[in-house]
C-alpha positions in Angstrom: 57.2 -26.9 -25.4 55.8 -24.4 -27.6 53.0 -27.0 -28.4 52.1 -27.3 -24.9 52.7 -23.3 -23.8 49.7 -22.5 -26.6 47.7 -25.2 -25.8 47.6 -23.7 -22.0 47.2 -20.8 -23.3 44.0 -21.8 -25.1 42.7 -23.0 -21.5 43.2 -19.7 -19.6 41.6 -17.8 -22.7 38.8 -20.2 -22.3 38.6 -20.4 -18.4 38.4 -16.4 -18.7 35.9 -16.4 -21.3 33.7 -19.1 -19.2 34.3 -17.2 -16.3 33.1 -13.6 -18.2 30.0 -15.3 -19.3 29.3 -16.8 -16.0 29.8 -13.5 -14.6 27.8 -11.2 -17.2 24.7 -13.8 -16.9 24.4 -13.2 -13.0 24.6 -9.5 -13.1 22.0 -9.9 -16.2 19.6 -12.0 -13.5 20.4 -9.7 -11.1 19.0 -6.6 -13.2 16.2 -8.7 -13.7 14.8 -10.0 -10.4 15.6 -6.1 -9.3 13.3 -4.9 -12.0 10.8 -7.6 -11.1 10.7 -6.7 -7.7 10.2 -3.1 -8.2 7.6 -4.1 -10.5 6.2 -6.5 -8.0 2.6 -6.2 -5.6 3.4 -7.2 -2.5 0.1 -8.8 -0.5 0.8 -9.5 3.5 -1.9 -11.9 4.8 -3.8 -10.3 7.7 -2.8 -12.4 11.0 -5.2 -15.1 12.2 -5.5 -17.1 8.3 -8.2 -15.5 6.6 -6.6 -15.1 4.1 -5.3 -18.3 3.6 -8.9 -20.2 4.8 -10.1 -18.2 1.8 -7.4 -18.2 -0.5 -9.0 -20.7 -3.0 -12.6 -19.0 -3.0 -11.4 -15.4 -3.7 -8.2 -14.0 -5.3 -6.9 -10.4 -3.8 -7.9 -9.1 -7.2 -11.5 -9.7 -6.7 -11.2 -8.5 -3.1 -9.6 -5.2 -4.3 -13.0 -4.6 -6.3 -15.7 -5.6 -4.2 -16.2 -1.9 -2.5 -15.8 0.0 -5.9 -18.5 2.7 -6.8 -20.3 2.3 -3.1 -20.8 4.8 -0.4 -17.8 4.5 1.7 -18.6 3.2 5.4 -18.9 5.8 7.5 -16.8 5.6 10.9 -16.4 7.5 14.3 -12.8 6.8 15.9 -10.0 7.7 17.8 -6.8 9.2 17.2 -3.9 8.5 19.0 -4.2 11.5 21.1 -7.9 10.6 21.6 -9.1 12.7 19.4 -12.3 11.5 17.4 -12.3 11.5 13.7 -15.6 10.9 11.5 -15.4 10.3 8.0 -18.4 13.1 7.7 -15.7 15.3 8.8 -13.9 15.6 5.3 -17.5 15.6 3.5 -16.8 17.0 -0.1 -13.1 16.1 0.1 -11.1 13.2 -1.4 -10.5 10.9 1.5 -7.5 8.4 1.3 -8.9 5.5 3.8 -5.9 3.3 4.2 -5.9 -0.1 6.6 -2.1 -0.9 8.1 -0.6 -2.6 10.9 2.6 -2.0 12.6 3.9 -5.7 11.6 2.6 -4.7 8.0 5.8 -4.3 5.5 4.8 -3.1 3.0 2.5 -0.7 4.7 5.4 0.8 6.2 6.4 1.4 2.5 3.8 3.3 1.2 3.2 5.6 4.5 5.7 7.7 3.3 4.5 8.3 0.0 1.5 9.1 1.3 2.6 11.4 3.4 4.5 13.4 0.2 1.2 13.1 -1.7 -1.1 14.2 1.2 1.3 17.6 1.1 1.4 17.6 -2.8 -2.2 17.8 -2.9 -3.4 19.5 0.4 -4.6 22.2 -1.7 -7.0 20.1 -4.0 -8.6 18.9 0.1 -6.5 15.2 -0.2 -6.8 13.7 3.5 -5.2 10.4 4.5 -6.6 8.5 7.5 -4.6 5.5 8.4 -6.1 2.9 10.0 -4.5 0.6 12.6 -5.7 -2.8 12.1 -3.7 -4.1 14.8 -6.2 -3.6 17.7 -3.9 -5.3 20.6 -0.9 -3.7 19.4 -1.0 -0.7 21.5 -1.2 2.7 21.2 2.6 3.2 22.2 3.4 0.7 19.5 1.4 2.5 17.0 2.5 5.9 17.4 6.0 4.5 17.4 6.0 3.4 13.9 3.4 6.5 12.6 6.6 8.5 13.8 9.4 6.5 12.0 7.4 6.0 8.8 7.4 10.3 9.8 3.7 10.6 8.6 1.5 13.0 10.3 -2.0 12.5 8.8 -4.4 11.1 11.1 -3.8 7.7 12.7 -6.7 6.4 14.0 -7.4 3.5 16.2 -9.9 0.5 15.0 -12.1 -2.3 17.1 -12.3 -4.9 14.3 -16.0 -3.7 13.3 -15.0 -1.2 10.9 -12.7 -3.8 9.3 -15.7 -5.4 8.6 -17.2 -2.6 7.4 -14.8 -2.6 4.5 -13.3 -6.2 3.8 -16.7 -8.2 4.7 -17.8 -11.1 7.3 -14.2 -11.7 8.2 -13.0 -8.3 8.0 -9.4 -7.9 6.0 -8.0 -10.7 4.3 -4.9 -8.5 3.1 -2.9 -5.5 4.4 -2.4 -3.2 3.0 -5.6 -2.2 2.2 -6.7 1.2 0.5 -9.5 2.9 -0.5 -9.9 6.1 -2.5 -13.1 7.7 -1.7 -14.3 10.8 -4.0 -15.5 14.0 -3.2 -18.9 12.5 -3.5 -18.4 10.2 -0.9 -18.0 6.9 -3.5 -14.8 4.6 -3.5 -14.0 5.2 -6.9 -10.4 2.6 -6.5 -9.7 0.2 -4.3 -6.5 -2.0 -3.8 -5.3 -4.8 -2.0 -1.4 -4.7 -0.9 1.3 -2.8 -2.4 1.2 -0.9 -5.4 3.8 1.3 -7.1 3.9 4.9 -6.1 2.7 5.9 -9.8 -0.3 3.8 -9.3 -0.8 5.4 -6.0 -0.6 9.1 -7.4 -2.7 7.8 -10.3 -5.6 6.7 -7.7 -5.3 9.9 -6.0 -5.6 12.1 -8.7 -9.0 10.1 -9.9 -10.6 11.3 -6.9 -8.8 15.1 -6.7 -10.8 15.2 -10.2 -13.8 13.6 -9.8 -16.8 15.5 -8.0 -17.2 19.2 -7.6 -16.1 20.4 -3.9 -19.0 22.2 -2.1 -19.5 26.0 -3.0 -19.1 28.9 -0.6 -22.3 29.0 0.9 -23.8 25.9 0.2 -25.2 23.6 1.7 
C-alpha cells in the first residue's frame, strides 16, 4: 500500500509539473505573438487587386520610397462640408498628406494619433489632410468614421486622379498610405501601411525641422 500510495503520488507531482510547464509555455507564446504584433506593420491591400496583380513586381517597401525627395503633387479638393482645400494653402508648413478609407483598419488606427500629434505640434504649423480613397463610399459614410476616429483635421474627398498623382498608373496599391511633406514643399518620408506611433512622431518631427518657415514679410 505504501508502495503504491508514493508511486501515485509521483504521478500527480508529475501531471502538475507537466501541466505547469504546459501552462507557463502558452503564456510565454502569448507574450510573444503580443509583442510581435505590436511590433508588426500592418499593409491592407487597396480594393480592386492592385496590389495583389502587382505583388510579385514591387514590394510595399519599394512603393513606400518611390515619392521620396520630390515635389509633392499639388491638389484642389473638397472637404466634407464642401469646402476646397489646396495643398498651396499650407505653403511653408509641414503637411501630413495621409490616404485612408473607411473599410481601412489600420487607418482607423493611426487617425487618432494623428490627431494628438496634429495638436502637439500645431504650433511648429503641422497640418494633416486625410484623404478618402474610397470615392463611392459616401460622404455620410465618411464623415461617420472621421467622427468616431474623433479627428478634426481636414477630411477631404478624392476622384481617383490624385491617387494617381501619388501611388502611380494604378493609383494606391496599399492603405494606409502617408506622406510627410516639408516645409519646402518635398516628401522627405513616405510609408506604406501601419507604422508604430514612434515612427510616426519620428516622421513628423523630420519635417517640423527641416526647412525654414517663411519670414514676416516675405514673400
Amino acid at each position: 500500500m505504501k508502495r503504491s500510495g508514493l508511486v501515485f503520488g509521483v504521478m500527480v507531482v508529475g501531471i502538475a509539473l507537466l501541466l505547469w510547464a504546459g501552462w507557463h509555455n502558452l503564456r510565454e507564446r502569448r507574450i510573444a505573438m503580443q509583442q510581435a504584433q505590436e511590433n508588426h506593420v500592418v499593409l491592407t491591400p487597396d480594393k480592386g487587386g492592385a496590389a495583389a496583380a502587382q505583388a510579385d513586381s514591387q514590394s510595399p517597401e519599394a512603393e513606400a520610397m518611390q515619392m521620396r525627395g520630390k515635389v509633392a503633387p499639388g491638389f484642389t479638393l473638397a472637404t466634407l462640408d464642401g469646402k476646397k482645400v489646396s495643398l498651396s494653402d499650407y505653403k511653408g508648413r509641414p503637411v501630413l498628406v495621409n490616404f485612408w478609407a473607411t473599410w481601412c483598419g489600420p487607418c482607423k488606427v493611426e487617425m487618432p494619433w494623428f490627431e494628438e500629434f496634429r495638436k502637439q505640434y500645431s504650433a511648429q504649423g503641422l497640418e494633416i489632410l486625410g484623404l478618402a480613397d474610397d470615392v463611392d463610399a459616401g460622404k455620410d459614410a465618411i464623415a461617420k468614421v472621421a467622427q468616431k476616429t474623433g479627428v478634426t483635421y481636414p477630411i477631404l474627398l478624392t476622384d481617383g486622379k490624385i491617387q494617381k498623382a501619388y501611388g502611380g498608373p494604378d493609383g494606391m496599391d496599399y492603405l494606409p498610405m502617408s506622406f510627410y511633406v516639408d516645409k519646402n514643399g518635398v516628401i522627405v518620408e513616405e510609408t506604406a501601411g501601419l507604422g508604430s506611433k514612434d515612427e510616426i512622431e519620428a516622421h513628423i518631427k523630420k519635417i517640423v525641422a527641416s526647412g525654414a518657415m517663411p519670414a514676416a514679410g516675405g514673400q
